[in-house]
C-alpha positions in Angstrom: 34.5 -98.4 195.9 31.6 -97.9 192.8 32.1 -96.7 189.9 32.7 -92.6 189.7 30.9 -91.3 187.1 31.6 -88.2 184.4 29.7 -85.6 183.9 28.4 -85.9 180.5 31.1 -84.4 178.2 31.2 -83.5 173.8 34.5 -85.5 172.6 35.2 -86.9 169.2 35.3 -90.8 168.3 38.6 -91.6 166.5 39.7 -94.9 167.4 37.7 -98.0 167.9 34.0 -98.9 166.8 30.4 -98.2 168.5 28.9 -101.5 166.4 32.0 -103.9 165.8 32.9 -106.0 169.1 36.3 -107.2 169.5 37.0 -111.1 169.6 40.3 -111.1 169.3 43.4 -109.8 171.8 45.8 -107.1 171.2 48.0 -109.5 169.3 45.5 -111.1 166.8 45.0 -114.0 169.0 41.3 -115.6 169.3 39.5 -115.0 172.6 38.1 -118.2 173.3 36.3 -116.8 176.0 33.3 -114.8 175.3 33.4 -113.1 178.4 36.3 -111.1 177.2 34.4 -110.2 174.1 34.4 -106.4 174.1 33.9 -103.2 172.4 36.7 -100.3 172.4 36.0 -97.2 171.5 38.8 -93.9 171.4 37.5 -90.3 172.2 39.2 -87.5 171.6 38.4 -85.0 174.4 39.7 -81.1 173.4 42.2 -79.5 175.9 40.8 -77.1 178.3 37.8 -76.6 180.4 36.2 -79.7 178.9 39.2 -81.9 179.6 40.3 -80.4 183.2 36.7 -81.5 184.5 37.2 -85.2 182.7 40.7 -85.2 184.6 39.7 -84.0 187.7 36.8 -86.5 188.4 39.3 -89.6 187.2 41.9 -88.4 189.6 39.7 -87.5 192.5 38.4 -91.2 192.4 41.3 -92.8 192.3 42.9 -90.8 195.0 39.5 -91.1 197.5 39.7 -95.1 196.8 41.3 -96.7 200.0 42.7 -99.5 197.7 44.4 -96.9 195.8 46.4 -93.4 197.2 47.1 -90.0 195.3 50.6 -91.1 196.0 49.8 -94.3 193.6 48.0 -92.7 191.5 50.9 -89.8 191.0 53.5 -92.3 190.3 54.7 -92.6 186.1 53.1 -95.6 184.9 49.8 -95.4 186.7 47.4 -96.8 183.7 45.0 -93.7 183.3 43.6 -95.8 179.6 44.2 -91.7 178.2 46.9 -90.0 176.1 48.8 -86.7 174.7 47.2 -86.6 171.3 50.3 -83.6 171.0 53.0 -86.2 172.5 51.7 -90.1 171.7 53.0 -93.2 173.1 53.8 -94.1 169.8 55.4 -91.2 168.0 55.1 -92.6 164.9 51.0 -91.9 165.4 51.7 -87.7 165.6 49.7 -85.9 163.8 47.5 -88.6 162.6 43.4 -88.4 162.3 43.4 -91.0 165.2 44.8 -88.4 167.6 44.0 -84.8 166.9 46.2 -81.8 167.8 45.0 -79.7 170.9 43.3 -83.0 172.0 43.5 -85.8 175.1 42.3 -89.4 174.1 41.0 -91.4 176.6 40.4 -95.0 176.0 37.1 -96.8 177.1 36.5 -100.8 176.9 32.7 -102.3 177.3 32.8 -106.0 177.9 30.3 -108.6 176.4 27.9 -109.5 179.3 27.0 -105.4 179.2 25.9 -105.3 175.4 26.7 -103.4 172.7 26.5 -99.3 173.6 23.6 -97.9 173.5 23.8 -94.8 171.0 20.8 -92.4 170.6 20.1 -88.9 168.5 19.0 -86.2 170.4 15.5 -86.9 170.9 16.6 -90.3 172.2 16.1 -92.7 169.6 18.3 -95.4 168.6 20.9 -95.0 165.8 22.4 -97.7 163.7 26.1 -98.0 161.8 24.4 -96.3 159.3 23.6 -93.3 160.9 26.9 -93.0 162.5 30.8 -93.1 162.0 34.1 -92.7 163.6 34.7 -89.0 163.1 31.4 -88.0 164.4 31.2 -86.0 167.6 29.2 -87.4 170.6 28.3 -86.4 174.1 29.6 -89.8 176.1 28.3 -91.0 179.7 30.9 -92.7 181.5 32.7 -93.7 184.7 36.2 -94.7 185.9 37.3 -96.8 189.0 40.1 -98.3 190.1 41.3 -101.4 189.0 42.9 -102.9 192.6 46.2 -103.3 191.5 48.6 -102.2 194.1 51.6 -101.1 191.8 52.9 -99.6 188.7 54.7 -102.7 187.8 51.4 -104.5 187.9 49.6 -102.2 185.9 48.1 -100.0 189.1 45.6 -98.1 187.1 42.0 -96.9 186.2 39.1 -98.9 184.4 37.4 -96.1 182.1 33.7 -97.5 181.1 31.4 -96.3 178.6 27.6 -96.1 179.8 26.0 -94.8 176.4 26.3 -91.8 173.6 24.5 -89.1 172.1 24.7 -87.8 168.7 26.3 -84.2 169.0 27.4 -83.5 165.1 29.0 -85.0 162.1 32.2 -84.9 161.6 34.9 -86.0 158.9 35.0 -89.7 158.6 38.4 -91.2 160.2 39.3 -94.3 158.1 41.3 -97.4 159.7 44.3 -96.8 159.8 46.8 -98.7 157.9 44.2 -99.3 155.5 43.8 -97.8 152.0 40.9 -95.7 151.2 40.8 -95.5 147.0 38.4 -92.7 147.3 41.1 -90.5 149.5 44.0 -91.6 147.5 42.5 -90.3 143.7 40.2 -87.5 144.9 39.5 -85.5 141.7 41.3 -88.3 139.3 38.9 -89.5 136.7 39.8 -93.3 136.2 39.5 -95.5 133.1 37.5 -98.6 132.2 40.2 -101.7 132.1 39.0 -103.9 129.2 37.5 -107.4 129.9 39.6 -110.4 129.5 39.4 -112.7 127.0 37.9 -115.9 128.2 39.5 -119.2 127.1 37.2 -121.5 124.7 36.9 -125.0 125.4 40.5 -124.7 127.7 42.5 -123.3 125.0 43.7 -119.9 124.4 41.6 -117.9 121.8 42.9 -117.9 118.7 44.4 -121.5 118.5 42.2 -124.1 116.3 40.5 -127.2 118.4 40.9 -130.2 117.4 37.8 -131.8 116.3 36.7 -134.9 118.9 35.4 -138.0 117.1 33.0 -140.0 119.3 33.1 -143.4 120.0 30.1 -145.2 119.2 30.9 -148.5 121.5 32.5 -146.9 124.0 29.8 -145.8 127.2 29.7 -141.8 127.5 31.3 -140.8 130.6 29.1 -139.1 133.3 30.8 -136.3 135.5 30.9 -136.5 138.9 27.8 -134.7 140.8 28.8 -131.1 141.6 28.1 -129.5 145.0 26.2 -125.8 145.2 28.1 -123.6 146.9 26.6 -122.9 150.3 26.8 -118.7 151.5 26.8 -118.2 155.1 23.6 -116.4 156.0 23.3 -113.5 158.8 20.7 -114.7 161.4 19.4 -112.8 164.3 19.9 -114.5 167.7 18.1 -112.7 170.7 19.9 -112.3 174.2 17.7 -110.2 175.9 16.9 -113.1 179.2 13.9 -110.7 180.1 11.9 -109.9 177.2 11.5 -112.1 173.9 12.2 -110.7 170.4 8.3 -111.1 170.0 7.2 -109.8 173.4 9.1 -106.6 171.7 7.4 -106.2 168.4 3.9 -107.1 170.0 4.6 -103.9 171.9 5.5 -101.9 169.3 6.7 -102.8 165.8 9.4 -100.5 165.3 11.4 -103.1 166.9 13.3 -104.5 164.4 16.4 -106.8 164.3 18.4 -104.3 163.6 17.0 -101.6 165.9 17.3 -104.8 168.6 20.8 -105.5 168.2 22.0 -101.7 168.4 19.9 -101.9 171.8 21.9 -104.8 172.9 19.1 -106.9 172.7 20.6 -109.2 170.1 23.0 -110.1 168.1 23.7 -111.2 164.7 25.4 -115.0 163.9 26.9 -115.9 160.0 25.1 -119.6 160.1 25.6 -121.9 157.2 22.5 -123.3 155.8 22.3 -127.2 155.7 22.1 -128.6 152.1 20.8 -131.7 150.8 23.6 -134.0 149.7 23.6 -134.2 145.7 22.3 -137.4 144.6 24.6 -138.9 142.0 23.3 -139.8 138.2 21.8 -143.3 137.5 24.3 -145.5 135.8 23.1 -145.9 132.0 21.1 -149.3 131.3 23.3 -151.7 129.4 21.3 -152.4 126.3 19.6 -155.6 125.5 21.4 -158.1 123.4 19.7 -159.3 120.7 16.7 -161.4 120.7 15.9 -161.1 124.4 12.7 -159.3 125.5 12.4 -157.3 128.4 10.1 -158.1 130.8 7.0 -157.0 131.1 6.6 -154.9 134.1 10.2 -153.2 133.0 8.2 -151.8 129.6 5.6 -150.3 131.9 7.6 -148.0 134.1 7.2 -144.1 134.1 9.2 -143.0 132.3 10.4 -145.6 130.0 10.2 -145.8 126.1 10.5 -148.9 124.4 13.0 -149.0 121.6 
């Protein structure tokens, strides 16, 4: 059976990212395969009329699915990817800004091969990360399906898939949570200026007399080993579109930029480090000429060289 869609529906984004994809597994592990790249995004949906027509179209497709029953899909256990923001899973996460009192949250993955999600304002242009943040309010085109599993124990369920967004309104700002957000935790508390450390002088702490050094006129002056640049990863565009080219894109119009390209899903953005040269290492300082022996002539006449 197709995908079902939603009617569009206002809900609030407080889990997940619209920009960020996800290459790694539930657990931290690496997915080696790309394919299972994906973006996961968290809505908060209020309780109510809103909500009862989001339920009704999920429930009425899997029931009408002749892989699935309304027997199946009744059963505790069914995977409908939502959630009692008033009675979590995890009851350690009530109350918290990731799910809202008065509020379902239902859970939408988008895998690699569809692109990043589009997200426009409301004359339809694109937005970027900038424009946006978890907090905000959106109107979210979706569907659900069934996923083909034939039981509970085998995670019988619904696929929930996100189409595309529209800004509604701003909202407060949700911050990861687990993390620390300095700003939140000293609202209103004027900080000091921590002095600078003292810096050590010639590896010794300041304050303590160095030893004068006494160089040796026969012995050859050491040359220290050639020193590497650091090399900074660099941010480079790489274009996926396989039907239009980056530049068949900005010959149309120029407001296509990189950026405006990958929030299309047109692109995406690589860390690529540069290649360096190796660094040569110093010449080797000419023995000098014992005494009485001339150099020869061509020698005297090199660029560079000064006869003593």
């Amino acid at each position: 059976m197709s995908n079902v869609q939603y009617a569009p529906f206002k809900a609030r984004l407080v889990m997940g990212s619209i920009f960020d994809i996800n290459t790694k597994d539930h657990q931290g592990a690496p997915l080696t395969d790309e394919a299972k790249h994906h973006w996961f995004m968290g809505f908060a949906v209020p309780k109510g009329p809103v909500w009862d027509a989001v339920y009704a179209t999920m429930f009425n497709a899997a029931a009408s699915d002749p892989a699935c029953t309304a027997a199946l899909a009744q059963q505790p256990g069914f995977n409908w990817k939502i959630e009692d923001c008033d009675a979590p899973a995890d009851p350690s996460k009530l109350g918290s800004a990731s799910r809202p009192a008065g509020h379902m949250l239902i859970k939408f993955t988008r895998y690699n091969a569809m692109g990043q999600p589009p997200v426009v304002d409301g004359r339809g242009m694109p937005l970027t990360s900038a424009q946006v943040k978890r907090g905000d309010w959106f109107y979210v085109a979706a569907s659900t399906k069934f996923n083909g599993a034939k039981t509970v124990n085998t995670n019988a369920g619904m696929y929930q898939n996100l189409d595309g967004l529209m800004f509604a309104e701003s909202g407060e700002e949700i911050q990861g949570e687990g993390g620390f957000n300095a700003a939140s935790a000293f609202a209103g508390i004027q900080g000091g200026m921590a002095p600078q450390a003292a810096a050590p002088v010639g590896g010794q702490l300041m304050g303590q007399p160095v030893a004068p050094v006494t160089p040796q006129a026969s012995a050859p002056i050491a040359t220290p080993p050639p020193v590497a640049t650091p090399v900074t990863p660099v941010k480079v565009y790489v274009h996926t579109d396989p039907a239009i080219t980056k530049e068949q894109y900005q010959a149309h119009d120029a407001a296509w930029t990189e950026d405006l390209l990958v929030s299309q899903g047109k692109g995406r953005w690589e860390e690529q480090t540069p290649v360096v040269a190796p660094v040569a290492a110093p010449a080797a300082p000419s023995a000098p000429s014992a005494p009485g022996v001339t150099p020869a002539h061509d020698f005297l006449n090199q660029p560079g060289v000064v006869p003593q």
